[in-house]
SERO-4910 file (N, C-alpha, C, O; in steps of 0.05 Angstrom, whole numbers):
BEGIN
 pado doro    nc1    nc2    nc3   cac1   cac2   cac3    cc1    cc2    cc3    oc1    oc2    oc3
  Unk    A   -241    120    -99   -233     92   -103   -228     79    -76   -216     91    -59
  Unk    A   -241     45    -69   -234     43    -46   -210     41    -43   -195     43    -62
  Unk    A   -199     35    -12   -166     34     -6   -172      7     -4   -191     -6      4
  Unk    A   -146     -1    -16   -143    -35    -10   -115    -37      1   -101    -20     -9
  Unk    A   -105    -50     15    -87    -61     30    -79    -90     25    -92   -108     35
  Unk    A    -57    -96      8    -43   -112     -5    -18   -124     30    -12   -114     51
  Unk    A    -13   -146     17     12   -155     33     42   -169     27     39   -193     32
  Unk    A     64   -163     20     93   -166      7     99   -185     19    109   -181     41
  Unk    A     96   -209     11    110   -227     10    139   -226      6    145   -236    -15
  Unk    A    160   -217     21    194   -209     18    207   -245     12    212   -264     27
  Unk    A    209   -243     -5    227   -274    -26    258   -260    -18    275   -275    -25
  Unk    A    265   -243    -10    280   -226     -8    291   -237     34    314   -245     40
  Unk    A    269   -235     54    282   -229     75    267   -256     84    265   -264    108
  Unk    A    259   -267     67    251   -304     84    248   -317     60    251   -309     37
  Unk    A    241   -346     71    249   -366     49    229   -365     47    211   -356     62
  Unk    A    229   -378     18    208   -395     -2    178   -396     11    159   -381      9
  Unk    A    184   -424     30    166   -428     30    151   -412     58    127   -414     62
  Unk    A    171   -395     78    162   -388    103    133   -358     78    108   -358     78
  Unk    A    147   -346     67    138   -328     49    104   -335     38     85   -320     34
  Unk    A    108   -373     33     84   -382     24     68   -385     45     44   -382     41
  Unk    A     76   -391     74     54   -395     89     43   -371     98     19   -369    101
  Unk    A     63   -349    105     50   -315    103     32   -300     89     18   -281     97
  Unk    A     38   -315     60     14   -316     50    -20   -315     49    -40   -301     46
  Unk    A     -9   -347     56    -35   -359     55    -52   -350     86    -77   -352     90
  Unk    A    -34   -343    101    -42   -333    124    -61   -299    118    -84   -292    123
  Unk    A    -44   -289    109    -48   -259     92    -76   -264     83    -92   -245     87
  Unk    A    -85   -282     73   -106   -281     58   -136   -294     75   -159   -289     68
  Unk    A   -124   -319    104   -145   -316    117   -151   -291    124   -175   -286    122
  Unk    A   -134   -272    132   -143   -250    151   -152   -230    135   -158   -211    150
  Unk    A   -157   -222    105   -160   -207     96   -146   -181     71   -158   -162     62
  Unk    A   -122   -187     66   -112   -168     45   -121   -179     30   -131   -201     30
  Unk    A   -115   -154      8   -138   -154    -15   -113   -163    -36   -123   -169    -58
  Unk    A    -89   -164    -37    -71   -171    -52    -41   -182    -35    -37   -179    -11
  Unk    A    -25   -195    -52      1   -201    -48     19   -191    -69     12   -185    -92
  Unk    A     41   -188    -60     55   -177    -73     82   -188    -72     94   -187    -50
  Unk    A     98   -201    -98    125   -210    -85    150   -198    -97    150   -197   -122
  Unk    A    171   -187    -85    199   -185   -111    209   -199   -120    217   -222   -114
  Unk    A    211   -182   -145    234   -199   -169    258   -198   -168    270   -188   -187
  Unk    A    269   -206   -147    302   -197   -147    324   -216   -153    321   -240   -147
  Unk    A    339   -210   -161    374   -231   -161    389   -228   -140    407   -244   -135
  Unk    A    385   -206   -123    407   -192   -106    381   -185    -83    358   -179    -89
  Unk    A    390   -189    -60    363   -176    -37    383   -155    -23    408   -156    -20
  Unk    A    365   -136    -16    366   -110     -2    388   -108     18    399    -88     27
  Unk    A    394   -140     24    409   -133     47    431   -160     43    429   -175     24
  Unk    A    450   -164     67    465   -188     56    460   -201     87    450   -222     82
  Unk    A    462   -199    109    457   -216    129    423   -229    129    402   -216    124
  Unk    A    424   -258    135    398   -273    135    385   -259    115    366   -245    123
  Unk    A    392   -261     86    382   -255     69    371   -280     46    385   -300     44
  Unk    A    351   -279     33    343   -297     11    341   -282    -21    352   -260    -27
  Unk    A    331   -293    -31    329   -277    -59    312   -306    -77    324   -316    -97
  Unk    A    295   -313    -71    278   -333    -91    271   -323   -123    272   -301   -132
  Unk    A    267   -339   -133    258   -330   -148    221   -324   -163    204   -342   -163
  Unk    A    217   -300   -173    186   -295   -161    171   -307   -179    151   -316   -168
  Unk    A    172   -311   -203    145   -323   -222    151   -357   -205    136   -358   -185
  Unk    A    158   -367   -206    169   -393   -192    143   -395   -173    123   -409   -175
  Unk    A    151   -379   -155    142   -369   -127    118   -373   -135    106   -395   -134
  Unk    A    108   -349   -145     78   -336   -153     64   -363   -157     45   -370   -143
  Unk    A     76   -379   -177     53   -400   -200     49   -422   -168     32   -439   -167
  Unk    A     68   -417   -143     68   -434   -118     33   -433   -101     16   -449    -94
  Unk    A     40   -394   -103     28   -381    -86     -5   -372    -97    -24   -366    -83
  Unk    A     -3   -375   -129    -40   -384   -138    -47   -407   -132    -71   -407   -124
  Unk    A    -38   -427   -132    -45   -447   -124    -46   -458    -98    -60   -478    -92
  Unk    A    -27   -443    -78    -39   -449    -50    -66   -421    -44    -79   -423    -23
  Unk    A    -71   -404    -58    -88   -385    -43   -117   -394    -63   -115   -412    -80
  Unk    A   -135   -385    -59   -163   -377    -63   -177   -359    -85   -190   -363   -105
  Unk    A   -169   -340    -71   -176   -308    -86   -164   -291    -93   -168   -278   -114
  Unk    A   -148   -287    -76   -130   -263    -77   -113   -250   -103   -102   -270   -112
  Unk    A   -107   -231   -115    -91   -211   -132    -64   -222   -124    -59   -230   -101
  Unk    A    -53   -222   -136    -25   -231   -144     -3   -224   -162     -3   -238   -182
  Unk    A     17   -206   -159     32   -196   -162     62   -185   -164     73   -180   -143
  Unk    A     74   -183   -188    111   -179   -166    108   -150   -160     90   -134   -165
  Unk    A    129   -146   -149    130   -114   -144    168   -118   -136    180   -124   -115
  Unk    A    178   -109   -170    178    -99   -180    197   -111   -203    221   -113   -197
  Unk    A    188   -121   -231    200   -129   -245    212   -116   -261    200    -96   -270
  Unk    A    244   -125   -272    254   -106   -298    254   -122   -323    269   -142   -324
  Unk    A    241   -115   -342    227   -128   -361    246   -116   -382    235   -105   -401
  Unk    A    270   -117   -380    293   -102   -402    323   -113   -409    333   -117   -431
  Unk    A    334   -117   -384    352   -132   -381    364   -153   -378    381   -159   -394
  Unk    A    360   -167   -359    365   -195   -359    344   -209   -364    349   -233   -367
  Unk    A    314   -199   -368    288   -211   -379    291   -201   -401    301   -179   -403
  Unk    A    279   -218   -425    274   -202   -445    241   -207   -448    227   -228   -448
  Unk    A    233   -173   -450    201   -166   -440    188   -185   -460    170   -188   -443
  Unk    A    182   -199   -477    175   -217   -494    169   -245   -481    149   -258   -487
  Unk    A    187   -254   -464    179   -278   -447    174   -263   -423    153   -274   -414
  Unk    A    180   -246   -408    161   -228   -388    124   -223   -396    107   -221   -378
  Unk    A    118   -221   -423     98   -219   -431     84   -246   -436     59   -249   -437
  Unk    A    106   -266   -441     94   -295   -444     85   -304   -418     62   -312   -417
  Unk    A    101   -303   -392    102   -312   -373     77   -302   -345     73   -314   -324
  Unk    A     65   -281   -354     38   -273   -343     16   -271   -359     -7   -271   -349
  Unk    A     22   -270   -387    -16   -288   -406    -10   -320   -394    -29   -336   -394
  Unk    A      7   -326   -388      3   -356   -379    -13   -357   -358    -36   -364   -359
  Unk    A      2   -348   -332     -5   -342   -301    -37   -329   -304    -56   -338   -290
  Unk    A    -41   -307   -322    -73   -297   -315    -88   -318   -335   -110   -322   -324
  Unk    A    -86   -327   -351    -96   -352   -356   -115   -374   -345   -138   -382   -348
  Unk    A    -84   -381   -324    -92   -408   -306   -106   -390   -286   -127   -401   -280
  Unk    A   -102   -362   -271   -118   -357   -254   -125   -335   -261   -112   -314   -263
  Unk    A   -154   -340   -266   -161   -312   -289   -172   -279   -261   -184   -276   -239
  Unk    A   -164   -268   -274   -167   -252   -248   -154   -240   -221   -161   -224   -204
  Unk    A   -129   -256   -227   -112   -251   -203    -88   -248   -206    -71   -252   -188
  Unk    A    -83   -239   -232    -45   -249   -228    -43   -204   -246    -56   -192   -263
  Unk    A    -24   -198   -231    -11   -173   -255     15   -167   -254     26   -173   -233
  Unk    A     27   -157   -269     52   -158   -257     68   -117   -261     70   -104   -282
  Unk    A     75   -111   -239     85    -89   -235    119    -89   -255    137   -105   -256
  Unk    A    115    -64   -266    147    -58   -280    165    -34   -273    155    -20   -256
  Unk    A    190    -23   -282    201    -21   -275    228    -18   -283    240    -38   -292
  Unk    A    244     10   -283    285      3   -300    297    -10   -277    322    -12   -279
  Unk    A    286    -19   -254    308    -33   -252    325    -30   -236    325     -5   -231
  Unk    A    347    -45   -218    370    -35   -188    391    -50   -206    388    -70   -220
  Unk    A    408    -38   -202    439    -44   -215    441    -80   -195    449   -101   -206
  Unk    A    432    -79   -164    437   -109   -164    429   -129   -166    437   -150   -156
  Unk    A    400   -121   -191    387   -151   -199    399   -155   -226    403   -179   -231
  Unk    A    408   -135   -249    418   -139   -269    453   -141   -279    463   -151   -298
  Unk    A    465   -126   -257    492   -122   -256    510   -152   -255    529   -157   -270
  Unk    A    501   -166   -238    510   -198   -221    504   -211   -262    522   -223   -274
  Unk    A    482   -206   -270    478   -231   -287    485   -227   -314    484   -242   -334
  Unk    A    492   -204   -311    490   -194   -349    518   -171   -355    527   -167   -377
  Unk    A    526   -160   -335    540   -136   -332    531   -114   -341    545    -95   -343
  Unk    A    507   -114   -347    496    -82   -365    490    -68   -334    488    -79   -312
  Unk    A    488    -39   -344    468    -23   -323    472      2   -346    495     10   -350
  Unk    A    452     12   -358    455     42   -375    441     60   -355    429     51   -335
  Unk    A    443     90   -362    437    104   -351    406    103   -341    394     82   -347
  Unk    A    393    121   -329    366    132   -313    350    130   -344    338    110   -352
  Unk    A    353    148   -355    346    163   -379    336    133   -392    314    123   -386
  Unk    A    357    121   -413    365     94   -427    345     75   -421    329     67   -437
  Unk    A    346     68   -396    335     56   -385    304     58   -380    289     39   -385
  Unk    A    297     80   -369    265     86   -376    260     91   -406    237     89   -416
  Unk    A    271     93   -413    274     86   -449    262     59   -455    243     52   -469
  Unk    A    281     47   -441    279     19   -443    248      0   -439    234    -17   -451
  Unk    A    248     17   -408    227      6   -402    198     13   -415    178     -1   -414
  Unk    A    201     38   -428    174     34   -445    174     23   -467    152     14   -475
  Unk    A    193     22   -479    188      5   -505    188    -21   -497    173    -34   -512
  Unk    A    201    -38   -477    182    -63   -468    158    -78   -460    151   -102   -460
  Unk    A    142    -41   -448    115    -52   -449    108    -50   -470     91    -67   -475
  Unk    A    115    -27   -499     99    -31   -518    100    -57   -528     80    -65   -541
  Unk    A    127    -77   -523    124    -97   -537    108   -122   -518     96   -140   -530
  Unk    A    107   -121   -494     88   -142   -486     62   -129   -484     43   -143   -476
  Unk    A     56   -103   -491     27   -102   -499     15   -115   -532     -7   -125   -535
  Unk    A     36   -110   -551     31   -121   -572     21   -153   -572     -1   -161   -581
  Unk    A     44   -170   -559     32   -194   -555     19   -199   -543     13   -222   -545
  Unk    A      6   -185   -522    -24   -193   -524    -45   -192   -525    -65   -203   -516
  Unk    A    -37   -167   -543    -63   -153   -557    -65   -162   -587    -82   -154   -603
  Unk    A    -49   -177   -593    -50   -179   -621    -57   -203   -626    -52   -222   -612
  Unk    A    -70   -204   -648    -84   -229   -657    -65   -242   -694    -74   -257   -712
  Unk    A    -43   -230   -692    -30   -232   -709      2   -238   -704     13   -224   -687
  Unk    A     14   -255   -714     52   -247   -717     58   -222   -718     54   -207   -736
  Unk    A     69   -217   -695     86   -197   -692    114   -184   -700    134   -191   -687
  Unk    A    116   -169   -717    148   -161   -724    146   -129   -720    127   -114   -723
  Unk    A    172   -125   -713    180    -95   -694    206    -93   -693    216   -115   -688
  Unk    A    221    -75   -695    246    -70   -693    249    -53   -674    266    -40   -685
  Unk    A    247    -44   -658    256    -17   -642    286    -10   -626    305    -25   -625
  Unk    A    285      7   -618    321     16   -606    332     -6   -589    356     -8   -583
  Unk    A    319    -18   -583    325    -38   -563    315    -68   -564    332    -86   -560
  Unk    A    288    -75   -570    285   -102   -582    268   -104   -603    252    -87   -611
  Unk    A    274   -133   -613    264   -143   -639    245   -159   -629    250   -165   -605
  Unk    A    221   -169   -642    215   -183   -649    207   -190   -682    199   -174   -699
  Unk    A    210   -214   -684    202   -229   -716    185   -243   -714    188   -260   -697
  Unk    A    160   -243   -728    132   -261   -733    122   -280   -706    111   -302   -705
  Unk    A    132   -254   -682    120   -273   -654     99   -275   -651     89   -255   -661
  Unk    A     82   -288   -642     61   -293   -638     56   -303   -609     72   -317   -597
  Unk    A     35   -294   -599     34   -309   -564     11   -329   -569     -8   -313   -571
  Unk    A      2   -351   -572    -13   -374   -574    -23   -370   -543    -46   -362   -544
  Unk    A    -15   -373   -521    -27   -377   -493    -40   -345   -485    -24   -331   -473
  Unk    A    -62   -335   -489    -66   -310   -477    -86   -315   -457   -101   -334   -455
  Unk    A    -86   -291   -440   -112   -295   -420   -142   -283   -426   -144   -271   -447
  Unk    A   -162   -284   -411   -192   -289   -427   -190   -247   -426   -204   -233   -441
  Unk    A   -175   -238   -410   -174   -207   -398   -143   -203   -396   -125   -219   -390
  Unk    A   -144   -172   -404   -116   -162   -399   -101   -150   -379   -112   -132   -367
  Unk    A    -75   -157   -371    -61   -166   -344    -48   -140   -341    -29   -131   -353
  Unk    A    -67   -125   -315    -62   -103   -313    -32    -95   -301    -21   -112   -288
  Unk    A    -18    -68   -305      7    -67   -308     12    -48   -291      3    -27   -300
  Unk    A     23    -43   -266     37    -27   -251     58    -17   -261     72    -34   -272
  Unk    A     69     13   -262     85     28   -276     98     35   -254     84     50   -239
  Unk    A    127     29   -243    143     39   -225    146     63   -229    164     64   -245
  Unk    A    139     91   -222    141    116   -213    157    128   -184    143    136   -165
  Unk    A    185    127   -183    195    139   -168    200    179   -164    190    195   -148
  Unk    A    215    181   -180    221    204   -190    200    228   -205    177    220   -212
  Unk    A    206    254   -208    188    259   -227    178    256   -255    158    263   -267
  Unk    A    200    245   -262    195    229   -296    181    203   -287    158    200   -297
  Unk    A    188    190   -276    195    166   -272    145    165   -261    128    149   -268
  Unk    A    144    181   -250    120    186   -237    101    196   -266     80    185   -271
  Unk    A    111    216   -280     98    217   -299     92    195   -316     70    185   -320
  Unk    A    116    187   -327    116    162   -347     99    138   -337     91    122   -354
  Unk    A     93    132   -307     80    108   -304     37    115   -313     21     97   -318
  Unk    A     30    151   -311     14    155   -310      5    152   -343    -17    146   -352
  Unk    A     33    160   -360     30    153   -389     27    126   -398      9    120   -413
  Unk    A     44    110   -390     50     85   -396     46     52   -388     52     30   -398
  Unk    A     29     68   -353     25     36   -345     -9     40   -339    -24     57   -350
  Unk    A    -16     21   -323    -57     17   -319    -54     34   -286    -73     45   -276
  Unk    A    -30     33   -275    -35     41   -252    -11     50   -235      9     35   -237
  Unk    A    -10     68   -221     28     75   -207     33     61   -192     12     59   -178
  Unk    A     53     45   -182     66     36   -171     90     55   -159    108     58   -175
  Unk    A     94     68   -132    108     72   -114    126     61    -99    119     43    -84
  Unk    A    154     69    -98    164     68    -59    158     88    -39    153    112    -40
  Unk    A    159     74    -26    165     85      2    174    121     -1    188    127    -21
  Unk    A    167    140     16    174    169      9    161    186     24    139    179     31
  Unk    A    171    206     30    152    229     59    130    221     46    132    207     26
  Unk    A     98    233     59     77    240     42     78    260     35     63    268     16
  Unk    A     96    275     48    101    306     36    105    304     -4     92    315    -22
  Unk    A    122    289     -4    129    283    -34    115    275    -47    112    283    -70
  Unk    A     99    253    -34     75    233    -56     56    249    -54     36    244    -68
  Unk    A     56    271    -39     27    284    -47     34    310    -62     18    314    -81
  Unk    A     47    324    -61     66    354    -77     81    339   -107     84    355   -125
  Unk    A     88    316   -110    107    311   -132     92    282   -145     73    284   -160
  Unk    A    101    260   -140     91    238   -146     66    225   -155     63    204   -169
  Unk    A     46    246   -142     13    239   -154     15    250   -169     20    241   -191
  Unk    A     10    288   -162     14    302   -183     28    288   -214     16    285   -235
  Unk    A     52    282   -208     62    274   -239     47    256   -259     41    258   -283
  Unk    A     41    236   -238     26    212   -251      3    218   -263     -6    204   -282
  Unk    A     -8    237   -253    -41    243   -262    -34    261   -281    -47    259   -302
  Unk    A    -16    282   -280    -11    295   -305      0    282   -326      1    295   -347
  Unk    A      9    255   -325     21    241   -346    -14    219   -354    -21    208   -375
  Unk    A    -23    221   -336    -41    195   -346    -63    213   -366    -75    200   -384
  Unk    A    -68    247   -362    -89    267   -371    -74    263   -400    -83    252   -419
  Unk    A    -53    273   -398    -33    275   -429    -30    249   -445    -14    249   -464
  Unk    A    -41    229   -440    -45    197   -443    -81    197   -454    -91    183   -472
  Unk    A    -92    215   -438   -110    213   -446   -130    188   -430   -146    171   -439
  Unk    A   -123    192   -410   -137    163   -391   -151    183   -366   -152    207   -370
  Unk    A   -158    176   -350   -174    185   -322   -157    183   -303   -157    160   -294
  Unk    A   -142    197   -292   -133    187   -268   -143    180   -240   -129    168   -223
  Unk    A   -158    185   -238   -190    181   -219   -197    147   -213   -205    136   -193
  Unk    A   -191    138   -238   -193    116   -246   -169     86   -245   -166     62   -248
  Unk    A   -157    113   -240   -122     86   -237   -113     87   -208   -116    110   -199
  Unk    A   -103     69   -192    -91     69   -173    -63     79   -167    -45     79   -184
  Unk    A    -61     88   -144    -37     97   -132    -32     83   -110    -38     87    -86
  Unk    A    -17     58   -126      0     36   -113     25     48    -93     40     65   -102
  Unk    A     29     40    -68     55     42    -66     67     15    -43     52      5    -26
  Unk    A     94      8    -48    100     -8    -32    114      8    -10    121     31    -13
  Unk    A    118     -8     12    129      4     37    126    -11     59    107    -26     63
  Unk    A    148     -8     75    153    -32     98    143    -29    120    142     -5    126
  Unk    A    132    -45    138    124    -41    169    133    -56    187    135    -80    180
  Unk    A    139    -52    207    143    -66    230    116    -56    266    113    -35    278
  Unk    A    108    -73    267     99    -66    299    106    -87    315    105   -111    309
  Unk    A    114    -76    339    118    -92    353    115    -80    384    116    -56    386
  Unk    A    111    -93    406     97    -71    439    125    -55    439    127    -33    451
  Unk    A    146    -67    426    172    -42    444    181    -24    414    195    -37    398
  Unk    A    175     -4    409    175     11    393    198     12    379    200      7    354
  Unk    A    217     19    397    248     17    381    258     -5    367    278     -4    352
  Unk    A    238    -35    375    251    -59    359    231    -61    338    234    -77    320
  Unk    A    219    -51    339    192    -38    312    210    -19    296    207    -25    272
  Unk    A    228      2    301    239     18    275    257     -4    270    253    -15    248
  Unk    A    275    -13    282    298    -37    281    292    -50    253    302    -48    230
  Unk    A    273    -63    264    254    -86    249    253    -70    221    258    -83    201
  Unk    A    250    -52    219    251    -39    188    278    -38    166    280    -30    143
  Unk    A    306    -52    192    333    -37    183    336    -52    152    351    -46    133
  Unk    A    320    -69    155    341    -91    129    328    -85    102    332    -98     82
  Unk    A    305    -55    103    298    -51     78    311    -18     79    301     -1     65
  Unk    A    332    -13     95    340     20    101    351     33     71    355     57     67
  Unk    A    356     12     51    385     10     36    359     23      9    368     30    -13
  Unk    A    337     25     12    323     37      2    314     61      1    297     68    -16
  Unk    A    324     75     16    323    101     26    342    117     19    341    141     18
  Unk    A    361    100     14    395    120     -7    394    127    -28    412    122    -44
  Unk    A    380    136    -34    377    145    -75    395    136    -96    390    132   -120
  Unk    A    428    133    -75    444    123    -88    443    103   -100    451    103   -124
  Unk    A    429     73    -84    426     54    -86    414     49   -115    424     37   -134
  Unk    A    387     65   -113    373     64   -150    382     77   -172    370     75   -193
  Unk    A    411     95   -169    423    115   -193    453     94   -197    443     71   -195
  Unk    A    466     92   -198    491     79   -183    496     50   -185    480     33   -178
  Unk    A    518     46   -195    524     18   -199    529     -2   -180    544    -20   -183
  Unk    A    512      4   -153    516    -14   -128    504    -40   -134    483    -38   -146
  Unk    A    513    -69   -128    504    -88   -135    511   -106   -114    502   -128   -113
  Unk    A    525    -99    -99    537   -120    -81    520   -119    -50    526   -101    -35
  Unk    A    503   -138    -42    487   -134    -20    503   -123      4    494   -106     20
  Unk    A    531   -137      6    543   -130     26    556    -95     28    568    -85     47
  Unk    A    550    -85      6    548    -57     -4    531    -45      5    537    -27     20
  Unk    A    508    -48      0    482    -42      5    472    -43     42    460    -30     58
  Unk    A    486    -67     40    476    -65     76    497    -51     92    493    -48    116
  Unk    A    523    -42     81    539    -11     93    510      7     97    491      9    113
  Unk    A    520     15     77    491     41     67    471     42     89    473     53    111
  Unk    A    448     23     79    430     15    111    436     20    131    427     42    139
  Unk    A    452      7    147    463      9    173    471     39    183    474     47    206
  Unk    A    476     54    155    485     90    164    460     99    170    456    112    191
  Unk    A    436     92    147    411    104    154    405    108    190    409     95    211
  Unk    A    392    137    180    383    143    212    356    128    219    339    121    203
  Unk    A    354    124    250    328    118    250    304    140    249    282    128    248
  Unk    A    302    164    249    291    176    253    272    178    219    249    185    215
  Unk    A    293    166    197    289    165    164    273    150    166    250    154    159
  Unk    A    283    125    176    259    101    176    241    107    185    223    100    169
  Unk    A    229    119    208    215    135    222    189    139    207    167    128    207
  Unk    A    202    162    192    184    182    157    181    166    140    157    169    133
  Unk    A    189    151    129    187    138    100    178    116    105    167    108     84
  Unk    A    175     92    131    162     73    132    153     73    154    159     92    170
  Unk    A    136     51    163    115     54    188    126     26    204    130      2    197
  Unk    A    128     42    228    126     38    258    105     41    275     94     63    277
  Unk    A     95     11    291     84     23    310     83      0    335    101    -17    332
  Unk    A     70     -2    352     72    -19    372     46    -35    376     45    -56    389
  Unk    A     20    -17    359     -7    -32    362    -19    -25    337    -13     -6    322
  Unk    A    -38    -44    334    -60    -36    312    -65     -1    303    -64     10    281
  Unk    A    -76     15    341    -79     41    335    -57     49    317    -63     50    294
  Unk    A    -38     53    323     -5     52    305     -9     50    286    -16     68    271
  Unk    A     -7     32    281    -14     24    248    -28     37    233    -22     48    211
  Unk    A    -56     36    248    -77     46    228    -69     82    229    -77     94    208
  Unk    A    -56     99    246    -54    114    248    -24    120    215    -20    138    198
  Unk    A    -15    104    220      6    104    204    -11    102    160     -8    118    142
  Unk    A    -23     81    162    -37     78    146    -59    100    140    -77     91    125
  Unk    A    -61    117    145    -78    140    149    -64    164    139    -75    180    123
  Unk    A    -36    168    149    -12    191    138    -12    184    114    -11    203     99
  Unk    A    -14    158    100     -8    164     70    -26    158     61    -23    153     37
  Unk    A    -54    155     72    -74    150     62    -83    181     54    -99    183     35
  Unk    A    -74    205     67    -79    223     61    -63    238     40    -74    257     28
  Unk    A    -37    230     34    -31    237     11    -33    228    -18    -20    231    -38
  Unk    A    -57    215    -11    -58    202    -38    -58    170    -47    -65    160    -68
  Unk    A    -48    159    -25    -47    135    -33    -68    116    -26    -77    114     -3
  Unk    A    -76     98    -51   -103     72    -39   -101     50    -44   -121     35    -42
  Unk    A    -71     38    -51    -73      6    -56    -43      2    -40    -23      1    -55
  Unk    A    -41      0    -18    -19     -6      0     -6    -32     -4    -19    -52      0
  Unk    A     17    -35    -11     34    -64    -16     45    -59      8     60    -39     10
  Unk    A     41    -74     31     64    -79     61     83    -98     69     74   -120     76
  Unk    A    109    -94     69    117   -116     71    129   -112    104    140    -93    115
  Unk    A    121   -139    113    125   -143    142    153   -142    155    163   -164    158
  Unk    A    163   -127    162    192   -133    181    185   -131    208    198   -119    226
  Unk    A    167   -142    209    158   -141    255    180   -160    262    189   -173    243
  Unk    A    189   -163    283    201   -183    299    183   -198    302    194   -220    307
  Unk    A    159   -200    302    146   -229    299    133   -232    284    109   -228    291
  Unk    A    137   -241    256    124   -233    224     85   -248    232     65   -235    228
  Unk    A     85   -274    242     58   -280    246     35   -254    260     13   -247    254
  Unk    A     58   -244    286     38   -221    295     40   -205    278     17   -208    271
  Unk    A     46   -193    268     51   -176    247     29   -173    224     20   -152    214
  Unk    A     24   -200    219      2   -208    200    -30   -207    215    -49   -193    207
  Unk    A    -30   -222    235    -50   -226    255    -75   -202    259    -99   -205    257
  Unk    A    -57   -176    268    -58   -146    271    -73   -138    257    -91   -122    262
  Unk    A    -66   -150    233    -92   -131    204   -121   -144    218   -142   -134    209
  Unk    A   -123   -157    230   -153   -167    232   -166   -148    242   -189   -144    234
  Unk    A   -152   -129    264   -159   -102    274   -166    -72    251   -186    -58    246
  Unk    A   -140    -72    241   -137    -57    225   -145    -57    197   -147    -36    184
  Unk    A   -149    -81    189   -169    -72    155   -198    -55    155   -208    -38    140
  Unk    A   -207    -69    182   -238    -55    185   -242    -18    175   -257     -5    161
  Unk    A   -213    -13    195   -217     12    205   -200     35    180   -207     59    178
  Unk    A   -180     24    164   -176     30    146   -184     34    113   -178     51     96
  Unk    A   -202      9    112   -219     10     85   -244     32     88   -258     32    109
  Unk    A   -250     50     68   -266     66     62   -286     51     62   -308     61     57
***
């Protein structure tokens, strides 16, 4: 499958609209996708934002062209109820047929905690999350009123009237080893964080493809999404730096754990070592860098790269791929 190289639009570590012109920039130079978060709460609490992403998105088809379009990473359970999550992208692939999907997901205690007070367990929760895609697969696959009762939501004689001409392929958040299996069962394609390659290639593929065989699908055939941060910049050390304000991702704690408070979260971060950031996200000072970096996890497995930029100078940052898509696409 070829490798494609996506670009993260962070609604999270810039505004609105700086996010939209990165974009649109992203897409003269070449990624093959964007990618934005769904968050209430951002990763970190200093010069932090937190937009909101369908908002964003319906901004960001309409300023781009071509490009795939995407959140990374919605929770379609809790403070959404997956039913208007399901309404709200047959709309989007609709108006832009071809380009819109949206990645899922149980979820960080500080996008749902702030608005609803729920957070259930690991377990509950991926619970959760599959029976929400079964229910926005229903609507829009169904050509009938929908009624369903399940452990967790109802619907009564819904019907989706707005669908798209094709169906809006679904990224399955796979962290863990359940979590990795279940996306190979349950979504069109894995969606990843950040993680040695040691892991994504010994644990994380593995699961997914053993869940997608027991599904009864190809795994050959589905992508191994993953998101993950970069910084380059000529002085190396302000290249790992540049990575600190996504560190709070690297605590395990952060995704098990009722942490919700950014200013919580950016403790955490700030303990991370740099040497973590190091392994789990990419640093470098030049293109070679990069592409060298993009290559380590290209070898464990991964071919649809979501990047989100933390360089000290986000334009060069972007610029750089002009070097580096050539030499990375198969």
């Amino acid at each position: 499958m070829k490798t494609k190289i996506g670009y993260f639009a962070s609604l999270e570590q810039y505004r609105p609209m700086d996010a939209l012109d990165q974009t649109i920039r992203a897409e003269k130079v070449g990624f093959d996708s964007i990618w934005a978060d769904d968050h209430f709460h951002p990763w970190y609490h200093d010069n932090a934002q937190s937009a909101q992403a369908w908002a964003w998105m319906g901004a960001a088809l309409q300023a781009t062209k071509d490009v795939f379009i995407s959140t990374c990473i919605t929770c379609p359970i809790i403070r959404y109820n997956p039913a208007i999550v399901a309404q709200t992208f047959a709309t989007l692939r609709q108006m832009y047929p071809g380009r819109v999907g949206v990645a899922v997901g149980a979820g960080e205690a500080m996008n749902e905690v702030p608005v609803t007070g729920e957070w259930p367990t690991v377990p509950v929760r991926q619970d959760m999350t599959i029976e929400a895609i079964k229910v926005m697969r229903m609507l829009w696959e169904s050509d009938e009123p929908v009624t369903f009762k399940g452990d967790y939501f109802t619907l009564d004689k819904a019907f989706m009237y707005t669908k798209p001409d094709d169906m809006v392929p679904l990224y399955f958040s796979g962290l863990g080893p359940r979590g990795a299996k279940l996306a190979g069962m349950y979504g069109d394609h894995l969606m990843t964080v950040a993680a040695a390659p040691s892991t994504l290639k010994n644990v994380t593929i593995p699961r997914f493809e053993e869940g997608a065989r027991e599904a009864g699908k190809d795994p050959s055939k589905m992508e191994r999404a993953m998101l993950i941060w970069y910084s380059v910049d000529p002085d190396y050390d302000k290249a790992v730096e540049g990575n600190r304000f996504w560190a709070g991702c690297l605590v395990p704690s952060m995704f098990k754990y009722k942490v919700y408070d950014p200013k919580e979260v950016q403790l955490h971060a700030n303990l991370v070592h740099c040497d973590t950031i190091k392994e789990n996200y990419m640093c470098a000072t030049d293109a070679e860098g990069m592409i060298k970096e993009i290559e380590r996890f290209k070898e464990a497995g991964i071919n649809h790269f979501c990047l989100g930029n933390s360089s000290p100078n986000v334009n060069f940052g972007i610029d750089i791929f002009k070097e580096i898509l050539p030499a990375v696409r198969d």
